[in-house]
PDB file as gemmi writes it, atoms N, CA and C in Angstrom:
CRYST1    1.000    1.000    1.000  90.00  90.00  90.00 P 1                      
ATOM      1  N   UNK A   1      49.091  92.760  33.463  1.00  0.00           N  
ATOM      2  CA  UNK A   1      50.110  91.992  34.150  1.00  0.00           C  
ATOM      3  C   UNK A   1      51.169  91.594  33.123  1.00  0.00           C  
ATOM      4  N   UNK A   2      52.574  91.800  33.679  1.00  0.00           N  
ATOM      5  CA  UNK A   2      53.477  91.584  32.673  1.00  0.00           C  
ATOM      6  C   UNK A   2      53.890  90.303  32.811  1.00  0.00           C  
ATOM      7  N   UNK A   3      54.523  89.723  32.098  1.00  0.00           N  
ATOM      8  CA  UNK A   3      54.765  88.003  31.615  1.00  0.00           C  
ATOM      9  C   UNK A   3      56.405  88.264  32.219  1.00  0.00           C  
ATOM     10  N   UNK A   4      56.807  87.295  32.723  1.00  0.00           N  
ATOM     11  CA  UNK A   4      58.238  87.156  32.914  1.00  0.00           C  
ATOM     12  C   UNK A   4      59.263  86.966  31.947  1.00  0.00           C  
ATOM     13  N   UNK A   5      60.239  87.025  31.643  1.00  0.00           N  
ATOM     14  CA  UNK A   5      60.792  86.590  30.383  1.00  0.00           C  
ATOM     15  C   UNK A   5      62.016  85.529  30.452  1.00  0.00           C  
ATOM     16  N   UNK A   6      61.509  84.452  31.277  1.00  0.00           N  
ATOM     17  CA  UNK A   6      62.567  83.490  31.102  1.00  0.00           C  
ATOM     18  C   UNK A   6      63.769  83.461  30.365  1.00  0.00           C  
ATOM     19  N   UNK A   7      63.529  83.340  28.852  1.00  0.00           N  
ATOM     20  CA  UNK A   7      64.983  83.652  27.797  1.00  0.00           C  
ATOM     21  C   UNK A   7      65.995  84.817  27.874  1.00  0.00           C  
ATOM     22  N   UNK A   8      65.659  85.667  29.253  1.00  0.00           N  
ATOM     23  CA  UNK A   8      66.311  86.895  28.760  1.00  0.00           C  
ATOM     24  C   UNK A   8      67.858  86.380  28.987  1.00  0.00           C  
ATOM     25  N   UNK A   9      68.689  86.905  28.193  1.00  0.00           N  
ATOM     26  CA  UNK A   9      70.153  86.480  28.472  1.00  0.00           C  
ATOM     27  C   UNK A   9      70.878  87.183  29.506  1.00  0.00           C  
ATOM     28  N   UNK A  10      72.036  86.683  30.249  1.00  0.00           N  
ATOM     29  CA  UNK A  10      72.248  87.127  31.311  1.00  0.00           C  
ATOM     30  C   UNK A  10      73.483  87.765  30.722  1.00  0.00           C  
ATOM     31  N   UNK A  11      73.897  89.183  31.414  1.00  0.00           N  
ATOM     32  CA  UNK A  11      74.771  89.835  31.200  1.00  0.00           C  
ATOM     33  C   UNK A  11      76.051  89.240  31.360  1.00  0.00           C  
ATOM     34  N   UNK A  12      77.103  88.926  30.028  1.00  0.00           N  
ATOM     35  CA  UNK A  12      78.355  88.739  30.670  1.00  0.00           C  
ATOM     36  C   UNK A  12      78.636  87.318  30.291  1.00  0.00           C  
ATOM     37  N   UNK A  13      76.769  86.881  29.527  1.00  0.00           N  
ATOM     38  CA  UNK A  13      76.692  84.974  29.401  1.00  0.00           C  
ATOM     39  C   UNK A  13      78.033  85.216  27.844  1.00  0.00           C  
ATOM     40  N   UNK A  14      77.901  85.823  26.854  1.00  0.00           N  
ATOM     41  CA  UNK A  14      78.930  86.160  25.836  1.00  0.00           C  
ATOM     42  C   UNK A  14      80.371  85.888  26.132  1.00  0.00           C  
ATOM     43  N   UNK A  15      80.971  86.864  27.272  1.00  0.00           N  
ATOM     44  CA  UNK A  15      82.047  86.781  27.818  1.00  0.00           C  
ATOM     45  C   UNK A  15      82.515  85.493  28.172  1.00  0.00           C  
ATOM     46  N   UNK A  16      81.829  84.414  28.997  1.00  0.00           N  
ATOM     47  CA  UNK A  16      81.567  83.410  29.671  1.00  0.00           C  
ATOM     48  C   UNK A  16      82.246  82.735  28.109  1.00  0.00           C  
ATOM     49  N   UNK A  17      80.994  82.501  27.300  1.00  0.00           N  
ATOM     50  CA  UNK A  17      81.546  81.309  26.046  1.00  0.00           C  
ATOM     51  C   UNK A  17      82.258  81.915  25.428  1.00  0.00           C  
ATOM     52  N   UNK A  18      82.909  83.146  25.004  1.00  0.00           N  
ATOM     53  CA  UNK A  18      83.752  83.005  24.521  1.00  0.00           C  
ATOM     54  C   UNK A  18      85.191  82.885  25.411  1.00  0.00           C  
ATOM     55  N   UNK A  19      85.489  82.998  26.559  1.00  0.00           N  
ATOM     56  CA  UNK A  19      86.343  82.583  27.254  1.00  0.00           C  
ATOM     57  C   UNK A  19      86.474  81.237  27.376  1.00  0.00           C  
ATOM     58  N   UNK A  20      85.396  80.463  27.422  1.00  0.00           N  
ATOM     59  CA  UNK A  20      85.405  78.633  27.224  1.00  0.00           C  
ATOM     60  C   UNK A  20      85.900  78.425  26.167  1.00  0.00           C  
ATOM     61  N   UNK A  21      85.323  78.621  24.872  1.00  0.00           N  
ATOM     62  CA  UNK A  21      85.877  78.670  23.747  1.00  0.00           C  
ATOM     63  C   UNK A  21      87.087  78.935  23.074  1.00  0.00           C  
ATOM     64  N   UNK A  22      87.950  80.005  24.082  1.00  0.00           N  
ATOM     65  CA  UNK A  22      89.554  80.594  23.626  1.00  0.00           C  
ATOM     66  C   UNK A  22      90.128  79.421  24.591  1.00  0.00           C  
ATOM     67  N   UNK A  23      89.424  79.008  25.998  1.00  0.00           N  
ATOM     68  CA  UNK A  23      90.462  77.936  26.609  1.00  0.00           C  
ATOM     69  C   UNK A  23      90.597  76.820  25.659  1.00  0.00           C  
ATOM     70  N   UNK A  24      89.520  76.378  25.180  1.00  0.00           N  
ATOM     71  CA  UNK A  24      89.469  74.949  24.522  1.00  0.00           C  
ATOM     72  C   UNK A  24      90.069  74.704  23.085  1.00  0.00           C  
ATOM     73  N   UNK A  25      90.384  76.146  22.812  1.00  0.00           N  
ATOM     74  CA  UNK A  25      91.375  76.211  21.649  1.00  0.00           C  
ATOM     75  C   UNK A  25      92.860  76.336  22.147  1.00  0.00           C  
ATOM     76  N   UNK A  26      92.595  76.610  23.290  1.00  0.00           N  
ATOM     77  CA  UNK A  26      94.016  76.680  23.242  1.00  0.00           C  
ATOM     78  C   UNK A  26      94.856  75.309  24.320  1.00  0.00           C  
ATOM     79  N   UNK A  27      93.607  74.440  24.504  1.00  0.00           N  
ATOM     80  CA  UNK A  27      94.081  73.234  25.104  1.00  0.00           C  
ATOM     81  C   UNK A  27      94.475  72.416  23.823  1.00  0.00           C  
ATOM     82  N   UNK A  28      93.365  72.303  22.978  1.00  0.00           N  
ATOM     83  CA  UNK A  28      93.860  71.584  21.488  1.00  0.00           C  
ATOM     84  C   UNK A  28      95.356  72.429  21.209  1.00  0.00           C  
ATOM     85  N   UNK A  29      95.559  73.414  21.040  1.00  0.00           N  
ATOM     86  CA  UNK A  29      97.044  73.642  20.671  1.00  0.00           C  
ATOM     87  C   UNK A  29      98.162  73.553  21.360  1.00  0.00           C  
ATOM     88  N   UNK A  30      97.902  73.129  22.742  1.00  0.00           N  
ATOM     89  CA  UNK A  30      98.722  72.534  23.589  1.00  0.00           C  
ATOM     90  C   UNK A  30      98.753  70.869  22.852  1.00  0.00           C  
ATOM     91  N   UNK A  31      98.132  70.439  22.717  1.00  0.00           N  
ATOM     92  CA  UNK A  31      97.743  69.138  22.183  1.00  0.00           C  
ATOM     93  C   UNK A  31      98.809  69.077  21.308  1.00  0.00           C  
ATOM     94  N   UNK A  32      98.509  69.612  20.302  1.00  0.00           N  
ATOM     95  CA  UNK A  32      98.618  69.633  18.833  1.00  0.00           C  
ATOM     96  C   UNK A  32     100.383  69.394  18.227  1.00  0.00           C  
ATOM     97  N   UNK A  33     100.725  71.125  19.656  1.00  0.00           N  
ATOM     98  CA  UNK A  33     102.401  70.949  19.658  1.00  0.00           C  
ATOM     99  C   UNK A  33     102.813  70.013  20.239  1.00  0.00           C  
ATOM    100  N   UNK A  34     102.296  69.359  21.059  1.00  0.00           N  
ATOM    101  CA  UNK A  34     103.156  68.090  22.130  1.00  0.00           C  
ATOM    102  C   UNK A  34     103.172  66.724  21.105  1.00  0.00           C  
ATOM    103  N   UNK A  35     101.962  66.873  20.011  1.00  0.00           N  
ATOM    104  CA  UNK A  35     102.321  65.975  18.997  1.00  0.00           C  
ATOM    105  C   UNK A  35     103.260  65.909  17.912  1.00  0.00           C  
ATOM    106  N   UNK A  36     103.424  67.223  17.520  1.00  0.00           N  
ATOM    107  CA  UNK A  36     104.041  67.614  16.961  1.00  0.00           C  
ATOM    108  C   UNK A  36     105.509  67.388  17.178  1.00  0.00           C  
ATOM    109  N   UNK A  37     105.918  68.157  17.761  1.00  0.00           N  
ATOM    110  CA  UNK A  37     107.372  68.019  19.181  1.00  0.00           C  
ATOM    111  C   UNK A  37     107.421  66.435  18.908  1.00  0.00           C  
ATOM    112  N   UNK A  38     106.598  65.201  18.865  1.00  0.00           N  
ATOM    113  CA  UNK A  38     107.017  64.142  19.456  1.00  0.00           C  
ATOM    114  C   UNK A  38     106.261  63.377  18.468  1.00  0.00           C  
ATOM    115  N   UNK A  39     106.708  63.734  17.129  1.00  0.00           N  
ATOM    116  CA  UNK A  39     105.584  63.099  15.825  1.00  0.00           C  
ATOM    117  C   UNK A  39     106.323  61.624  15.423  1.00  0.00           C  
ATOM    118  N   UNK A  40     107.633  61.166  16.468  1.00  0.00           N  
ATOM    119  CA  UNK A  40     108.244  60.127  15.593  1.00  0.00           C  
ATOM    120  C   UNK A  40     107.118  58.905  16.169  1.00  0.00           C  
ATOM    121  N   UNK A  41     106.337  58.714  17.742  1.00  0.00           N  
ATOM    122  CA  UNK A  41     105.522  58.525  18.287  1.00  0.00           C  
ATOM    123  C   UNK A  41     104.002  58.879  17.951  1.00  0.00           C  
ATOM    124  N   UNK A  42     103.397  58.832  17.065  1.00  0.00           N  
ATOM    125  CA  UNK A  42     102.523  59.432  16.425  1.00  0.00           C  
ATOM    126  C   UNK A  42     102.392  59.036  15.235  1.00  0.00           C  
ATOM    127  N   UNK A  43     100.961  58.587  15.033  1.00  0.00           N  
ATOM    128  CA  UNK A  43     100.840  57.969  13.601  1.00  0.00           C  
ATOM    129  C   UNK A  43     100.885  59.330  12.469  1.00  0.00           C  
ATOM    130  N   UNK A  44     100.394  59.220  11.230  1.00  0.00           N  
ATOM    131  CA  UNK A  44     100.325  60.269  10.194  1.00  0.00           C  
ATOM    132  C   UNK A  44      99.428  61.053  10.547  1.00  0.00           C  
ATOM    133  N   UNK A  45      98.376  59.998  10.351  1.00  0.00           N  
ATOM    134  CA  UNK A  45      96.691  60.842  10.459  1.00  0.00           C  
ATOM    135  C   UNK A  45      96.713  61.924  12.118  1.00  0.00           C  
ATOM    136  N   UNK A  46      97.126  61.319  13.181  1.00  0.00           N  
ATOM    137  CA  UNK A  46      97.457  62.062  14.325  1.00  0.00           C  
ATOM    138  C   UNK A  46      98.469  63.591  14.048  1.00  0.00           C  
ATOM    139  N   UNK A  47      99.387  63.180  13.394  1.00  0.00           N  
ATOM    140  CA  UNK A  47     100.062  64.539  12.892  1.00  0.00           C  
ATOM    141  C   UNK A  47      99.485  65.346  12.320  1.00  0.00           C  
ATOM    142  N   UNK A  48      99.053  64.619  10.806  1.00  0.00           N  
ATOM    143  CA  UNK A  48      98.319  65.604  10.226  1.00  0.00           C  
ATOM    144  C   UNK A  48      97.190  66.352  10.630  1.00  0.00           C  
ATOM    145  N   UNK A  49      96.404  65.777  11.959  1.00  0.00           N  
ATOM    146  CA  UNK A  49      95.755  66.704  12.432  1.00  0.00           C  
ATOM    147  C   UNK A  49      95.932  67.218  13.287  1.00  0.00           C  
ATOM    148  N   UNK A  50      96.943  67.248  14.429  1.00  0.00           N  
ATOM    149  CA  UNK A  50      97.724  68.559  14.514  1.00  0.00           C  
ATOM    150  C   UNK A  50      98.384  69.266  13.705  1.00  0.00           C  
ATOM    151  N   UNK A  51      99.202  69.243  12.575  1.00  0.00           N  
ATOM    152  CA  UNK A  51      99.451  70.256  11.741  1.00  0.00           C  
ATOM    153  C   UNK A  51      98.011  71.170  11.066  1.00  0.00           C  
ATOM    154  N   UNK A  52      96.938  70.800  11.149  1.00  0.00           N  
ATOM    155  CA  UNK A  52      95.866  71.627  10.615  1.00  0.00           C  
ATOM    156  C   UNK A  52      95.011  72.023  11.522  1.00  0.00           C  
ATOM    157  N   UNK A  53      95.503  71.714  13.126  1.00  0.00           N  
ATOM    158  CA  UNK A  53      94.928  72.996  14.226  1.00  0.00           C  
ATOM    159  C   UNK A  53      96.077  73.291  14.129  1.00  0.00           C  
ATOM    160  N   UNK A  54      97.645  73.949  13.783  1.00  0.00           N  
ATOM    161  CA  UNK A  54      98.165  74.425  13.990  1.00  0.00           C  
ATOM    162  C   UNK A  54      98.790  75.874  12.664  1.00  0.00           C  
ATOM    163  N   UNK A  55      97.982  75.199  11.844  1.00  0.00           N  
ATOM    164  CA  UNK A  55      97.995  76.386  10.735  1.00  0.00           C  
ATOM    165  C   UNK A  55      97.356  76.878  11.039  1.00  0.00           C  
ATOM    166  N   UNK A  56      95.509  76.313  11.035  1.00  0.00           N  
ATOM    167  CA  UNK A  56      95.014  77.349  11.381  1.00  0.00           C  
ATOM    168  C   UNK A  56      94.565  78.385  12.500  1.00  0.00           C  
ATOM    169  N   UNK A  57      95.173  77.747  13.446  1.00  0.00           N  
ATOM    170  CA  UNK A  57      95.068  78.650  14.896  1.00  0.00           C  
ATOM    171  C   UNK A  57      96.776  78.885  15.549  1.00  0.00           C  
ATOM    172  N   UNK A  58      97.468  78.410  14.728  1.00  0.00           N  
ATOM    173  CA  UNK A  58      98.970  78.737  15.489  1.00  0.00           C  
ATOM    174  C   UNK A  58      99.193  80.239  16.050  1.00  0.00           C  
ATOM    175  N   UNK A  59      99.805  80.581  17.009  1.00  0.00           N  
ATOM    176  CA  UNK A  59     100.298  81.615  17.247  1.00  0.00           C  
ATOM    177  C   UNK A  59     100.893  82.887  16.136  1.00  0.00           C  
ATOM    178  N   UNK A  60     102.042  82.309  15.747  1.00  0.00           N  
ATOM    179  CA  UNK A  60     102.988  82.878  14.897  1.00  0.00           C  
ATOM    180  C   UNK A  60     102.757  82.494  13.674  1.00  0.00           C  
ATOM    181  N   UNK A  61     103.629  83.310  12.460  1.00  0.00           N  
ATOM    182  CA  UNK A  61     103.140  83.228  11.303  1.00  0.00           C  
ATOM    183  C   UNK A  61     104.325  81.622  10.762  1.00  0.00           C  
ATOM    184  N   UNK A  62     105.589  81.638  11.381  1.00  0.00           N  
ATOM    185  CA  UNK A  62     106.205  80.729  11.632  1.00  0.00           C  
ATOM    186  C   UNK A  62     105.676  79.473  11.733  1.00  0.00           C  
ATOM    187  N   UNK A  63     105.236  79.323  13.073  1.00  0.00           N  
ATOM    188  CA  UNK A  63     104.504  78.368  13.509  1.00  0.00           C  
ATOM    189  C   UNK A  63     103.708  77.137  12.187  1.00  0.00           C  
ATOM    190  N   UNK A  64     102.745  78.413  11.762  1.00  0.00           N  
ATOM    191  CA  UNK A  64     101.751  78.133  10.793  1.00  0.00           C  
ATOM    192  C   UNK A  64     102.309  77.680   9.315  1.00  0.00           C  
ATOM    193  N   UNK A  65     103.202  78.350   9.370  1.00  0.00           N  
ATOM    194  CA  UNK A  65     104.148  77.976   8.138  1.00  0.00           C  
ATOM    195  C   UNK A  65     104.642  76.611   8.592  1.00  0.00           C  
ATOM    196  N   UNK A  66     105.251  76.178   9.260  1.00  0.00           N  
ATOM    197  CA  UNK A  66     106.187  75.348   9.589  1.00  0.00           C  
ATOM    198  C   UNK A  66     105.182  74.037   9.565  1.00  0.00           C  
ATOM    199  N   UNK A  67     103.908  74.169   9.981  1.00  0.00           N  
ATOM    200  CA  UNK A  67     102.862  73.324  10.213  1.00  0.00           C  
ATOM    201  C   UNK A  67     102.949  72.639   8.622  1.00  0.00           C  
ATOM    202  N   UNK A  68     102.625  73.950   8.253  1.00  0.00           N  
ATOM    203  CA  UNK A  68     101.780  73.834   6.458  1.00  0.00           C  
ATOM    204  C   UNK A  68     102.898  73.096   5.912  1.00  0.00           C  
ATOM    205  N   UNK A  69     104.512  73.178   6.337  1.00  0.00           N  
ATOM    206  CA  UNK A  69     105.486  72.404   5.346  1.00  0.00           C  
ATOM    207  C   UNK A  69     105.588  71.074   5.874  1.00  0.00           C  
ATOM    208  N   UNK A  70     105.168  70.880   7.324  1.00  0.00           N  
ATOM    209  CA  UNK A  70     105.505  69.985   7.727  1.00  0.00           C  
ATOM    210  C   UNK A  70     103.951  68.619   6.963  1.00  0.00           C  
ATOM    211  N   UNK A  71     103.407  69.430   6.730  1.00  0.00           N  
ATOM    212  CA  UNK A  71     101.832  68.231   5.631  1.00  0.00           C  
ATOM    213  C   UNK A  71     102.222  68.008   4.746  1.00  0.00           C  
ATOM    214  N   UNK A  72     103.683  69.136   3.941  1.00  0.00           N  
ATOM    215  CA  UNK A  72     103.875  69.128   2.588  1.00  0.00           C  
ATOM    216  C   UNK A  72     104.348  67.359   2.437  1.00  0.00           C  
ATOM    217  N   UNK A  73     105.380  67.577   3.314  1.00  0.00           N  
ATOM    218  CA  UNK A  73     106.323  66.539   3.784  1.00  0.00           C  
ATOM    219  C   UNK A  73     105.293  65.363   3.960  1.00  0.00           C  
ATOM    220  N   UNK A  74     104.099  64.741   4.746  1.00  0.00           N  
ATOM    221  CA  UNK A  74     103.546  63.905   4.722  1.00  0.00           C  
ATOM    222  C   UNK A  74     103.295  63.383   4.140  1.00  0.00           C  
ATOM    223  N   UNK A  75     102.578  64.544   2.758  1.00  0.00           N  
ATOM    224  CA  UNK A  75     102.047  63.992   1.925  1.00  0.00           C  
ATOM    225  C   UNK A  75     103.074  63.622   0.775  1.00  0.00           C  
ATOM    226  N   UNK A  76     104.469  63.920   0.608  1.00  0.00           N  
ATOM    227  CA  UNK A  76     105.640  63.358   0.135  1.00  0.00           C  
ATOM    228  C   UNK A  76     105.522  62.409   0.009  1.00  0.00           C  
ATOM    229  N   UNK A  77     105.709  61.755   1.658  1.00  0.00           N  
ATOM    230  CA  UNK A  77     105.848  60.461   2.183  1.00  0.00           C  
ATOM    231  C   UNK A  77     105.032  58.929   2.078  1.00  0.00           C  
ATOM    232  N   UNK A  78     103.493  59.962   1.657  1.00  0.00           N  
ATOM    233  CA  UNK A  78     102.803  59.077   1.187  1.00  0.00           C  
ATOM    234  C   UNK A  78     101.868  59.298  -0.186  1.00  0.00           C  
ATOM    235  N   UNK A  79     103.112  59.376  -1.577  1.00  0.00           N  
ATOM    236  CA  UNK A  79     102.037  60.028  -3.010  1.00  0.00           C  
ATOM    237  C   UNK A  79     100.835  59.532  -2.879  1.00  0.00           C  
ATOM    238  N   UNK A  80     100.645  58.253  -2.810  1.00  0.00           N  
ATOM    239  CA  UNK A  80      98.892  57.564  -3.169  1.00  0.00           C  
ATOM    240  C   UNK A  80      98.189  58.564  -2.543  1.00  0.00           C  
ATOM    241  N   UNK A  81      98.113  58.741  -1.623  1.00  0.00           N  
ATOM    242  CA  UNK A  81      96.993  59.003  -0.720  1.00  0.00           C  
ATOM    243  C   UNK A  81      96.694  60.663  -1.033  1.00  0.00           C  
ATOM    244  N   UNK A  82      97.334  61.081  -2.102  1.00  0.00           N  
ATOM    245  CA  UNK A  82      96.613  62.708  -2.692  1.00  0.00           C  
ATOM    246  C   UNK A  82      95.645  62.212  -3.841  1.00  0.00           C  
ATOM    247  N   UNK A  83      95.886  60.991  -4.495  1.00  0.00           N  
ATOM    248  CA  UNK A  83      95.503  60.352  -5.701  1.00  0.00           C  
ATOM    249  C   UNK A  83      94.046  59.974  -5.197  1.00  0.00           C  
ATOM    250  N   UNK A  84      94.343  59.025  -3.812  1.00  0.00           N  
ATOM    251  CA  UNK A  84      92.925  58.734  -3.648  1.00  0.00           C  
ATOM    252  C   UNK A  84      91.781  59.504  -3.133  1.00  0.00           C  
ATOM    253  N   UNK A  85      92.369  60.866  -2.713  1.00  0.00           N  
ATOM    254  CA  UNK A  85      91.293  61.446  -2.092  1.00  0.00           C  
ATOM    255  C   UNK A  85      90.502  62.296  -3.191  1.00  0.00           C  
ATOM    256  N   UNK A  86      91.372  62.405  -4.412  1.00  0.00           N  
ATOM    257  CA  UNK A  86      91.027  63.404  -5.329  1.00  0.00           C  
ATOM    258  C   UNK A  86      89.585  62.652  -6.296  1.00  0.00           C  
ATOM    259  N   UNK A  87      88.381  63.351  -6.037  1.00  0.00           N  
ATOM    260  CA  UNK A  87      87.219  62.970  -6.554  1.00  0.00           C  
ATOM    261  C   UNK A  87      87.158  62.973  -8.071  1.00  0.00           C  
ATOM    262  N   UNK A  88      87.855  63.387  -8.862  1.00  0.00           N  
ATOM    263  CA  UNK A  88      87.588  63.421 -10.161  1.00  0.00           C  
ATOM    264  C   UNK A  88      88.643  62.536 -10.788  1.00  0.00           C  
ATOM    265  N   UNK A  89      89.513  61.619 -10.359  1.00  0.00           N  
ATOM    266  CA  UNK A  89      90.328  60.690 -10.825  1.00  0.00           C  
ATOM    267  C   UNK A  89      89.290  59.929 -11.841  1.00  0.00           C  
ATOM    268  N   UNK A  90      90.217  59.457 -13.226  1.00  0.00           N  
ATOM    269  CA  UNK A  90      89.340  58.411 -13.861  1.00  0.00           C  
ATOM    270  C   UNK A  90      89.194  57.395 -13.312  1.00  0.00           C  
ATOM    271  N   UNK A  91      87.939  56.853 -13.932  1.00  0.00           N  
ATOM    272  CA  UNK A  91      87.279  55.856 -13.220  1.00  0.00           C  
ATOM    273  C   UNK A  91      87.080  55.682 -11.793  1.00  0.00           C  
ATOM    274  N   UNK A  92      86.796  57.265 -11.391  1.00  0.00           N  
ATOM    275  CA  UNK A  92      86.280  57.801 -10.101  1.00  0.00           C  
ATOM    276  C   UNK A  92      84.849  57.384  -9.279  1.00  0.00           C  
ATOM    277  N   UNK A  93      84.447  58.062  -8.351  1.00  0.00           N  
ATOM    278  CA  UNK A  93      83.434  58.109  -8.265  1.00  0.00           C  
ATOM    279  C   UNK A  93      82.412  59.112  -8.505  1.00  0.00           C  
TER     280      UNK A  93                                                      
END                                                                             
């Protein structure tokens, strides 16, 4: 007598998550630009993390660029805060 095989995967289950998976990336990058578009409304930390779903999943090579200059610029805006994140500063941790 043969055993049933509960776990077997269902044809098409692949297709399924990765189609969930391309929507939900591409709802965050709906996100991401509407923050972007409207960053004077928007704290830093909110920008900056749309600019880093938007490098790395932007459309265009543009896009991604424009993202990456637009962090350059943040982090302009605020020197300390490259200082403090950097782990090997003296009298670090």
């Amino acid at each position: 007598m043969s055993t049933p095989l509960p776990f077997r995967k269902q044809r098409g289950a692949r297709a399924r998550r990765d189609e969930a998976r391309q929507d939900w990336i591409d709802a965050r990058l709906r996100e991401a630009r509407i923050v972007v578009a409207d960053m004077v409304h928007h704290s830093d930390h909110m920008v900056r993390l749309a600019c880093n779903v938007l490098v790395r999943h932007g459309q265009t090579p543009e896009e991604r660029e424009d993202a990456r200059l637009l962090l350059v610029v943040l982090d302009a805006k605020s020197p300390g805060r490259a200082e403090r994140a950097r782990p090997d500063r003296e009298g670090g941790r």
